[in-house]
C-alpha positions, 0 to 999 in steps of 0.5 A, a space after each residue: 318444517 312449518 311452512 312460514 309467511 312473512 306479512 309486510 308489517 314486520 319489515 314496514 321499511 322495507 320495498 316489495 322487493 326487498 321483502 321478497 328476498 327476506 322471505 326469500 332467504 329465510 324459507 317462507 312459502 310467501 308474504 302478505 302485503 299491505 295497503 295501510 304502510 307508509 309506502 304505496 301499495 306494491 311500491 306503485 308497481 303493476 299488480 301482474 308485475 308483483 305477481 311476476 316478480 313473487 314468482 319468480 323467487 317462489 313465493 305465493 302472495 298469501 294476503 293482500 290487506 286490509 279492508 279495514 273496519 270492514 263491518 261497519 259501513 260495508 255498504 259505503 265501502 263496497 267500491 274501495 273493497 271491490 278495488 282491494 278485491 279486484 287488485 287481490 285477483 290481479 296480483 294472484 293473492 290467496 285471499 284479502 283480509 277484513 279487519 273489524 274496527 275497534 271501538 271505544 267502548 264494549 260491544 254486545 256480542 249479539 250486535 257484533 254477531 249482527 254488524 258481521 253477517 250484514 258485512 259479509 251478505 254484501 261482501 259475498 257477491 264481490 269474493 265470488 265474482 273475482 274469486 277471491 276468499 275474505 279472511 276474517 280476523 277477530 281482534 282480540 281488544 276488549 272494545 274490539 267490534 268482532 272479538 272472537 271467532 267463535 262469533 265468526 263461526 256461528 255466523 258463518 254456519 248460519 249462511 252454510 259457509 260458503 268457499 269465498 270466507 275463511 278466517 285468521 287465527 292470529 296468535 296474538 289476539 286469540 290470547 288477549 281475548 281468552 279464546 281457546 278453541 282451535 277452528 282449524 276447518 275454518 283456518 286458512 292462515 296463522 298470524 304469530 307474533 310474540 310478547 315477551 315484555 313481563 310489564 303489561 297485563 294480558 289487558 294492557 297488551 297492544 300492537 306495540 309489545 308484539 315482537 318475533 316469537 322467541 323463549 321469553 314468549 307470554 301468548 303461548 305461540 307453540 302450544 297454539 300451533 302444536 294445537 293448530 297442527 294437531 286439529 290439521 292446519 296444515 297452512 302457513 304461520 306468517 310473521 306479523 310484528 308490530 313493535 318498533 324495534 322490530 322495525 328497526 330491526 338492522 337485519 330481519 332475516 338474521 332474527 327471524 331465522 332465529 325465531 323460526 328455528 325456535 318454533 320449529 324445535 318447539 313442533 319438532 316431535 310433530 314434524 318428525 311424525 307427519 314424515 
């Protein structure tokens, strides 16, 4: 079976405990928590306590989020992202993530290629004195100031890859940027959602369309993992939903059981060979 994760942004409402025990029940290897939901980070609770408590329903912290717009200004917001980083270690996340901000306007890949390795060159020093790995994560947006990963890629070759950086593949923006280049090496989470709305044009896509993956799913979620695993990611695929009825979903483990059964059957062939 795939190993699942579960980001907190597909059950905002509920608290670190809860969140738990819906990974809990429904058979994922951990969760990703946030800094950008409505309730404090781990609901206010010691980092060690999280950590404690993450254990001992055999859960991993995958990721903490985010250092948001992390390539613009890094260097003004190196004392907030060393607090992010520093929280990761405490709380034994796996990695912290680094979000590109979105622009109103087109970005030259060239200069987006350029904001990104001033951005890393400052946050390199911080991941390795803590130990910690940066999780770049390409959006896809057209106004998106760090598009595609294969822009990451080069950037990362330049500076002979080092341990501490690693990427997301995010199944949702790697089909609204129109990427098709699988960079398993480099992966070390897959974020899935599904879009399942016929409306929107692949442009017109946003956050609010991305629901859990089922048969009506546009982006092509199996056929990325089966590449995913095909290439060698072994690592987990973790929920990261963002429509509102998602949200308001009155019992997430039921429709993520379904959701997951789905992709599962989807990679089946692939599983049955692995064993």
């Amino acid at each position: 079976m795939l190993p699942i994760g579960l980001n907190h942004m597909t059950v905002p409402h509920a608290s670190t405990d809860q969140l738990l025990d819906v990974a809990l029940a429904v058979g994922c290897v951990g969760i990703e928590l946030r800094n950008d939901l409505a309730m404090a980070l781990f609901d206010g609770r010691d980092p060690a306590l999280v950590a404690a408590a993450a254990a001992a329903k055999g859960q991993r912290i995958l990721a903490l989020a985010e250092v948001k717009a992390f390539n613009q200004n890094t260097h003004d917001k190196l004392g907030d992202a060393e607090t992010l980083i520093a929280t990761a270690n405490a709380c034994v996340a796996e990695g912290v993530a680094l979000i590109p901000a979105v622009s109103d306007q087109i970005i030259d890949r060239a200069d987006q290629r350029a904001a990104l390795r001033v951005a890393l060159q400052a946050l390199q020093p911080l991941l390795e004195k803590y130990g910690q790995k940066g999780l770049i994560e390409p959006l896809g947006f057209v106004t998106s100031t760090l598009r595609y990963k294969e822009d990451v890629v080069a950037v990362l070759d330049e500076m002979q890859r080092p341990a501490c950086f690693a990427m997301v593949h995010d199944t949702f923006h790697h089909h609204v940027a129109g990427e098709t280049a699988i960079y398993a090496d480099l992966t070390a989470i897959v974020h899935i959602s599904g879009v399942s709305d016929p409306a929107p044009a692949v442009d017109q896509m946003t956050d609010a369309h991305r629901v859990l993956v089922d048969a009506d799913d546009r982006l092509g979620n199996i056929d990325q993992l089966r590449s995913l695993r095909a290439a060698g990611y072994t690592g987990p695929a973790s929920f990261e939903a963002f429509a509102p009825e998602i949200h308001d979903m009155k019992d997430p483990a039921a429709a993520l059981a379904r959701s997951i059964a789905f992709i599962n059957a989807g990679l089946a062939d692939l599983t049955a060979g692995a064993a």
